[in-house]
Phi, psi and omega in degrees: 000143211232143175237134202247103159260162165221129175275159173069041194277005169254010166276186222266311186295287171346308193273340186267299181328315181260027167271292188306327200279323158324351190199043165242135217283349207249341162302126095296080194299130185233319192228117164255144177211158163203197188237090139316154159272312209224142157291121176214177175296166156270348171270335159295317183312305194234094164301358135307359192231029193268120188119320205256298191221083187286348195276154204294149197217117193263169157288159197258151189212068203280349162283330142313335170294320186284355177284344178212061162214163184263298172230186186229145166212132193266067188279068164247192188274158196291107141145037169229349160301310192312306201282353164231349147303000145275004170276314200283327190275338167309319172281019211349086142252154163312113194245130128314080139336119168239343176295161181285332206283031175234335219275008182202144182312145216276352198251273171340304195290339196276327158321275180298329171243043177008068171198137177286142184300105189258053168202053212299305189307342191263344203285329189297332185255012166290138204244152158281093192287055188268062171341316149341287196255011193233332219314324191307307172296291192318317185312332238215001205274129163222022152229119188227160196237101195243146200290150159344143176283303174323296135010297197276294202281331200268328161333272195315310194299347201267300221280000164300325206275327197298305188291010186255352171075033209252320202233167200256119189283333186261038148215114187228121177233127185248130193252064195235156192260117195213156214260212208273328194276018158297326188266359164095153201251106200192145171314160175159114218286307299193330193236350203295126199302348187282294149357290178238016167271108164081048178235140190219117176198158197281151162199171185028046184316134207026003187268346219297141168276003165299338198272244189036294198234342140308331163292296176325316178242026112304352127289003172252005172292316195267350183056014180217186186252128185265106151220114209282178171219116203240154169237115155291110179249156186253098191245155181253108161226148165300318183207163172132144179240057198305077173287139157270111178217119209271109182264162157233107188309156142234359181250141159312074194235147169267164160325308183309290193312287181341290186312297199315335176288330148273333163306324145315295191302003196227346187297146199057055164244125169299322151202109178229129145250136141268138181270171199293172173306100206088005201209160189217169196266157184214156170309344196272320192268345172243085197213132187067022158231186169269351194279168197229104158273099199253154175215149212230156156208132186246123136298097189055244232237010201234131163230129187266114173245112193244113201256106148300111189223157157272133203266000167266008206234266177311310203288344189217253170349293190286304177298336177285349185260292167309310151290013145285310137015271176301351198273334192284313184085011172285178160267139198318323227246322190323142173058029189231322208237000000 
């Protein structure tokens, strides 16, 4: 049995990670912490979980915390990891990363999170936890950085074609959609329900801090440099990530040849589906799992790709719990399935 805290456990990200962690066989939450009024159970913060998970969510304290954890998993906000995932890797424990402040070279990060980077030396061993294309690293991993919701889904819709050397690399255009807990559970005028009920809108249009580290590992998919052009919409649903995303072939492939292609490229990943022919993935179908759904259709020399994930699930959560899983030595699927 492995003893797991989570910093940050009353965000969106926080709370569903230890929904999973409640019905994982190899798990034991012993330390919860957030930035509270007050110390209480966590089942008075979140009365769904009365009964299930009583013990107290403390104010943070991470040199207390590492004395009585194995691993960590850091559902904080982007530049506040970088200052307490070195306690926890100084204590040698294991950090979960859910934050952006592991995933791009320290130059980079500083350019996209307007902040100089204070964990230089740790950012360098951090491995990238896209488990599809990383497993091999994340095994062997005592940092992990795990990626993006955006990120993820539009990554896995990509890198089959990429790595075949099938699409014309200097145009990748990604459309994609996402519902509100993508922005994390915070006061905000923008996210406010007046705001975004029966409302659709575009933002940081090719500007997403997100466009960075899609680049970053679709070029290191592609062995060459990649830059995609992405649009982000805010749509009003609580979670889910729809991508649209427009490949330009250089090879002769129909939709049939495409599926088959992905599927090799995905075989043994648990979860990734790819759908049949004729048929396309819709949100609904992933929203409270872990798959990544993806569905293809090619018109003359243009493929069209529609990738789906929950973006607290695949996009966050869920994927941290599969690379604990690999990190772990568990089976990938444990608490998952």
């Amino acid at each position: 049995m492995i003893k797991i805290g989570v910093v940050g456990a009353t965000g969106y990200a926080g709370e569903v990670v230890i929904s999973l962690l409640l019905k994982h066989k190899h798990a034991s939450i012993t330390e919860l912490s957030a930035v509270i009024d007050k110390e209480e159970p966590f089942s008075s913060i979140f009365p769904a979980f009365k009964g299930k998970l009583d013990i107290v969510c403390k104010k943070p304290d991470p040199q207390a915390m590492a004395k009585n954890v194995d691993l960590v998993f850091l559902g904080l906000p982007h530049k506040v990891s970088m200052e307490i995932a070195p306690v926890f890797l100084k204590a040698r424990k294991m950090v979960i990363d859910l934050s952006a402040d592991y995933r791009l070279e320290s130059d980079v990060y500083k350019v996209w999170y307007g902040a100089d980077h204070k964990d230089k030396d740790n950012i360098k061993e951090a491995v990238y936890g896209l488990p599809e294309l990383y497993a091999d690293k994340i095994k062997k991993a005592k940092l992990l950085a795990n990626p993006g919701c955006y990120p993820t889904g539009i990554i896995l819709g990509i890198s089959p074609m990429l790595k075949a050397g099938a699409i014309d690399t200097g145009r990748i255009i990604s459309d994609s959609k996402s519902g509100v807990t993508g922005a994390g559970r915070k006061a905000d005028i923008a996210l406010s329900f007046a705001e975004v009920n029966e409302n659709l809108k575009a933002y940081r249009v090719n500007d997403h801090q997100h466009k960075p580290e899609i680049n970053r590992i679709l070029s290191a998919v592609a062995g060459k440099e990649i830059d995609i052009i992405f649009t982000p919409h805010l749509i009003p649903m609580n979670r889910g990530i729809l991508s649209t995303i427009y490949l330009k072939l250089t090879k002769k492939i129909d939709t049939k040849t495409a599926v088959s292609m992905y599927r090799e490229f995905y075989n043994g990943k648990p979860f990734v589906r790819i759908s049949d022919e004729g048929k396309l993935p819709q949100i609904r179908d992933v929203v409270g799992t872990n798959f990544c759904d993806i569905g293809l259709k090619v018109m003359g020399d243009d493929l069209i790709v529609i990738s789906c994930i929950d973006n607290l699930m695949k996009g966050a959560a869920g994927q941290a719990v599969q690379n604990m899983n690999i990190m772990c030595g568990f089976e990938e699927t444990e608490g998952l399935l």
